[in-house]
C-alpha positions as semicolon CSV with decimal commas, in nm:
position;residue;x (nm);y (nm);z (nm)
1;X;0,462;-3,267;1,358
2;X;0,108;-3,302;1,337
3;X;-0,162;-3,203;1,059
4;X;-0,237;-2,884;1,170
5;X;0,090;-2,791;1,261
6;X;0,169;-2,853;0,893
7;X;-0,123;-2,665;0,788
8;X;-0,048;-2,339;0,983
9;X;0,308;-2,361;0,828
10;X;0,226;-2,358;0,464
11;X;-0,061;-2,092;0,494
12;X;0,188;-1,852;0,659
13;X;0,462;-1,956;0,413
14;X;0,214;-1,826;0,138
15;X;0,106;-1,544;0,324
16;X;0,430;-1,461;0,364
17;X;0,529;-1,461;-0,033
18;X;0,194;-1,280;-0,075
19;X;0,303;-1,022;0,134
20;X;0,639;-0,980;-0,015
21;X;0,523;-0,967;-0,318
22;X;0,247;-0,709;-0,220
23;X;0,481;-0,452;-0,097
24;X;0,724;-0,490;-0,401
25;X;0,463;-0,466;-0,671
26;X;0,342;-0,162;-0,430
27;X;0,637;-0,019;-0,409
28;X;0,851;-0,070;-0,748
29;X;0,511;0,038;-0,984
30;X;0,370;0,392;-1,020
31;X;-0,061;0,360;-0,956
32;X;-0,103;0,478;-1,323
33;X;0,078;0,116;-1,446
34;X;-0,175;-0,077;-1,301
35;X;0,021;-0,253;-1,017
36;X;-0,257;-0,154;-0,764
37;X;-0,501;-0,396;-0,929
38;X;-0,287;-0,681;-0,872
39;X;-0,145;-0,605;-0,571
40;X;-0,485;-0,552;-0,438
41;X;-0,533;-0,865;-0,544
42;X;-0,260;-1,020;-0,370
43;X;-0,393;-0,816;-0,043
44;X;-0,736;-1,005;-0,093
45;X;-0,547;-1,307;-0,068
46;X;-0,297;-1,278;0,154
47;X;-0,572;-1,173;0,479
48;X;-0,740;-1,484;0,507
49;X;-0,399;-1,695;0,466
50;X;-0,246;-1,479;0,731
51;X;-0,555;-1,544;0,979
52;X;-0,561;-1,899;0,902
53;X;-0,189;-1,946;0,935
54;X;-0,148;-1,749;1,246
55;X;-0,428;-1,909;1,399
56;X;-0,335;-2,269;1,334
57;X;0,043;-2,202;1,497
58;X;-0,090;-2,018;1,792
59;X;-0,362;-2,308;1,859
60;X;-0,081;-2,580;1,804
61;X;0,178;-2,416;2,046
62;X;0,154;-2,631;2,295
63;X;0,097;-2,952;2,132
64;X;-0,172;-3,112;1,925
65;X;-0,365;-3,293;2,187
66;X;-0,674;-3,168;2,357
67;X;-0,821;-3,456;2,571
68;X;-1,085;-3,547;2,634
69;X;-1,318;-3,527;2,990
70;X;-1,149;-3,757;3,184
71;X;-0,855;-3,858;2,991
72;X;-0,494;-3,832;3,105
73;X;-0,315;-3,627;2,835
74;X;-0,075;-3,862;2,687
75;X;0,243;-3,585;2,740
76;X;0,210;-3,561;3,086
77;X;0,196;-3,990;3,121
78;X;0,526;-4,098;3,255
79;X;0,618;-4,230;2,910
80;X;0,604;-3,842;2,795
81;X;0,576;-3,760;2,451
82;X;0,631;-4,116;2,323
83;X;0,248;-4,182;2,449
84;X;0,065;-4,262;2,124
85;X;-0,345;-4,355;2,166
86;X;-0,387;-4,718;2,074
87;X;-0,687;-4,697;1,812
88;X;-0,701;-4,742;1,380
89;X;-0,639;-4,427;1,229
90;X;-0,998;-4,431;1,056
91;X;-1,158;-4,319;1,435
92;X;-0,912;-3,993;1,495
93;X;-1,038;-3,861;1,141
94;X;-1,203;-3,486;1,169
95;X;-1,325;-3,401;0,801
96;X;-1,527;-3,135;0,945
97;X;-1,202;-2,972;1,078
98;X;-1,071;-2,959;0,785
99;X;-1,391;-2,831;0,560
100;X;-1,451;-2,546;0,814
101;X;-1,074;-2,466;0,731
102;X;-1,151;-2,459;0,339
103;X;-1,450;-2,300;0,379
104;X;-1,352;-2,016;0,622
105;X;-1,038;-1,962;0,377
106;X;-1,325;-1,900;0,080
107;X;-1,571;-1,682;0,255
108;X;-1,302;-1,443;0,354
109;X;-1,195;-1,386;0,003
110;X;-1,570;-1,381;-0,095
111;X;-1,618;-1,123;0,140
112;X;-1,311;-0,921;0,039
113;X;-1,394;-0,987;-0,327
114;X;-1,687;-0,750;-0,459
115;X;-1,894;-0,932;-0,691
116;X;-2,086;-0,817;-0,993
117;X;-2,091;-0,538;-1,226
118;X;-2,459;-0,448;-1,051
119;X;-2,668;-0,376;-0,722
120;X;-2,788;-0,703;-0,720
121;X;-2,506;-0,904;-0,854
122;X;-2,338;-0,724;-0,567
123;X;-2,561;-0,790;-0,300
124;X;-2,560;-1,176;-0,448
125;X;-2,249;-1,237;-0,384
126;X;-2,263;-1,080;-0,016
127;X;-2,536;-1,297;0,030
128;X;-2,330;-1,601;-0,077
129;X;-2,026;-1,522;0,165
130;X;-2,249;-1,453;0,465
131;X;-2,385;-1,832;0,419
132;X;-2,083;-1,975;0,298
133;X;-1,906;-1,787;0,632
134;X;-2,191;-1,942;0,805
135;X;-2,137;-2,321;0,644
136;X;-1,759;-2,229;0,796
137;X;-1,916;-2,179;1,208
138;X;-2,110;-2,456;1,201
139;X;-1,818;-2,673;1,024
140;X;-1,601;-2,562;1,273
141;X;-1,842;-2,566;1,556
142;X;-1,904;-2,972;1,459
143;X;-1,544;-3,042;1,380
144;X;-1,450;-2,918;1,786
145;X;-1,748;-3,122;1,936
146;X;-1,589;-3,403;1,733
147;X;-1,227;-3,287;1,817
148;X;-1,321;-3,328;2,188
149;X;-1,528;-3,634;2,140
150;X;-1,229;-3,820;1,992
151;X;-0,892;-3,704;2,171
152;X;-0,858;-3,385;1,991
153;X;-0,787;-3,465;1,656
154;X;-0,753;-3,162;1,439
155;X;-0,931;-2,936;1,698
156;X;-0,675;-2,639;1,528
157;X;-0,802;-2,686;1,193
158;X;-1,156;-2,648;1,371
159;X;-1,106;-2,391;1,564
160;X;-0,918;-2,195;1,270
161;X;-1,236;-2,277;1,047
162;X;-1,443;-2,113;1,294
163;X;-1,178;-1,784;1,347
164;X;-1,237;-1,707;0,935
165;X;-1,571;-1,735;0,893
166;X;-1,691;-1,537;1,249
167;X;-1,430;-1,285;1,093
168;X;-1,601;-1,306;0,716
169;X;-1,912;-1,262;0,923
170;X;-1,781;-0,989;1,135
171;X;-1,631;-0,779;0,783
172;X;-2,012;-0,808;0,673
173;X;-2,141;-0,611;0,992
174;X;-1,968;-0,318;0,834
175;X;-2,218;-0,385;0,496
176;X;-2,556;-0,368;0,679
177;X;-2,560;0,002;0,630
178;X;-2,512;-0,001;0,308
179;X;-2,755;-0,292;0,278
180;X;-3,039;-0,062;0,466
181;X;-2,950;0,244;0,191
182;X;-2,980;-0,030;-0,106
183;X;-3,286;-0,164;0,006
184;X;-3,466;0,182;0,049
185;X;-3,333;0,290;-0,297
186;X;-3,073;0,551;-0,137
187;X;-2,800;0,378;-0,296
């Protein structure tokens, strides 16, 4: 089982508990005993695990391998699955997968998260998940060029990186009204 593999596995496992334990602090607490807060909370957290997660076991369905230009995939050689690339395992690392997966995890909850007790403390934090959903594209944008330059090494954690922080960018589109009402001292 490969890194990603592993990856989509224990984001799903904890978006699973968050889940459960969403709907039973939902529905065992009356509103008035404050189990909204928390279990809004627990919502917050549970979205961006859930994308993450689902996207990392959809993208590793059929393997782990995306090869590159010109390369014979190494489960359809004759010697099947047992086809292993010869090369140190220094070359097949993808730290940019990975950081686009961190990052597009953070700038969800950012973006879920209101920030500040004021308009601009607000409008700060918006600010910071928009770049920091940004910092996840690009991440994942380089960690898939690199991905398909060396034999698709962690091209799921990549492509999940970039999933979660076009979707933290995509939740802000719904802000830009409010922005526009802010900025013309409507708000």
């Amino acid at each position: 089982m490969d890194t990603a593999r592993r990856w989509g596995i224990g984001l799903t496992a904890v978006a699973v508990l968050l889940w459960l334990v969403f709907v039973i602090a939902v529905v065992t607490t009356a509103p008035e005993d404050g189990a909204n807060i928390g279990a809004g909370l627990l919502f917050l957290l549970a979205i961006p695990c859930t994308v993450a997660g689902a996207t990392l076991l959809i993208t590793t369905r059929r393997g782990g391998h995306l090869p590159v230009s010109g390369q014979q995939d190494p489960a359809l050689s004759p010697a099947g699955a047992m086809a292993v690339p010869a090369t140190s395992a220094g070359t097949w690392s993808n730290q940019a997968a990975l950081w686009a997966l961190v990052v597009g995890i953070v700038g969800v909850v950012l973006v879920l998260t209101p920030i500040g007790a004021t308009e601009v403390a607000y409008w700060t934090g918006v600010a910071a998940a928009v770049v920091i959903c940004l910092v996840a594209v690009v991440l994942g944008w380089l960690g898939l060029r690199r991905a398909r330059a060396r034999g698709g090494v962690r091209w799921h954690l990549a492509l999940a990186g970039v999933v979660l922080g076009a979707t933290g960018l995509g939740w802000n589109l719904f802000r830009i009204p409010e922005l526009i009402l802010f900025v013309i001292g409507d708000l």
